[in-house]
N, C-alpha and C positions, 0 to 999 in steps of 0.2 A: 330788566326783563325777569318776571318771575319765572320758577319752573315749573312751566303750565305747557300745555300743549304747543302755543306757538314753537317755545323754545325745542320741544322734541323734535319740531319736526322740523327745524333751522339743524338739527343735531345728524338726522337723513340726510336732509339735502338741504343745500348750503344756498341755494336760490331763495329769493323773495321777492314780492312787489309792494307798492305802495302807490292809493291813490291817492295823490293831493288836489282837493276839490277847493277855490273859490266861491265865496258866497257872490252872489250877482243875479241878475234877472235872468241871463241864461247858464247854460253850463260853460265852466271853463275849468279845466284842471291839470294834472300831467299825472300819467304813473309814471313809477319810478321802478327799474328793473336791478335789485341790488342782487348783491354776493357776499357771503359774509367771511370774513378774512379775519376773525379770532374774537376771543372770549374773555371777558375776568371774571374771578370770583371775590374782589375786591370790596369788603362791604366798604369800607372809609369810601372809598372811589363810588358804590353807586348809594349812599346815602349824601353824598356830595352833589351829586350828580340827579337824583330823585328828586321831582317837583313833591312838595309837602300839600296834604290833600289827595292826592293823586292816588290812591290806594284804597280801594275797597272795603267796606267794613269788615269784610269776612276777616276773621282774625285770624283763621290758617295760611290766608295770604300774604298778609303782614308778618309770620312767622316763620315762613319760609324761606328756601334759598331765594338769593338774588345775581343776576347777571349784567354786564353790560358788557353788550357786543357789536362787534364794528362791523358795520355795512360798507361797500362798495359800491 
C-alpha cells in the first residue's frame, strides 16, 4: 500500500471493507468487513510481495513510501 489516502485513513480508523464482485450474468459477490492488526515498512517484504506492473506510471508513486498491512 502506497502512502495515499487509503493508507491515512487505515491510520484513523482501523476498519475497512472490501467488495469482491464475480463476473457472471448476474450479481454475485461478498464484502468483506476487515480490521487491520499492523503494518510494515519492509521494502524487501513489499517489493517481494508487489505484483510487477501494478504501479501506476506516476513516478511520485513509484518513489514513495510503501506498506504492507495485515487485515483481519
Amino acid at each position: 500500500m502506497a502512502d495515499r489516502l487509503m493508507h491515512r485513513n487505515l491510520q484513523s480508523n482501523p476498519s475497512a471493507s472490501y467488495l469482491f464482485v464475480e463476473e457472471g450474468p448476474r450479481y454475485v459477490g461478498k464484502r468483506l468487513y476487515l480490521t487491520k492488526i499492523k503494518e510494515e515498512k519492509d521494502s524487501d517484504l513489499v517489493n517481494q510481495l508487489r505484483r510487477k506492473g501494478s504501479c501506476p506510471v506516476d513516478e511520485s508513486y513509484k518513489q514513495g513510501q510503501r506498506f504492507v498491512v495485515y487485515l483481519r
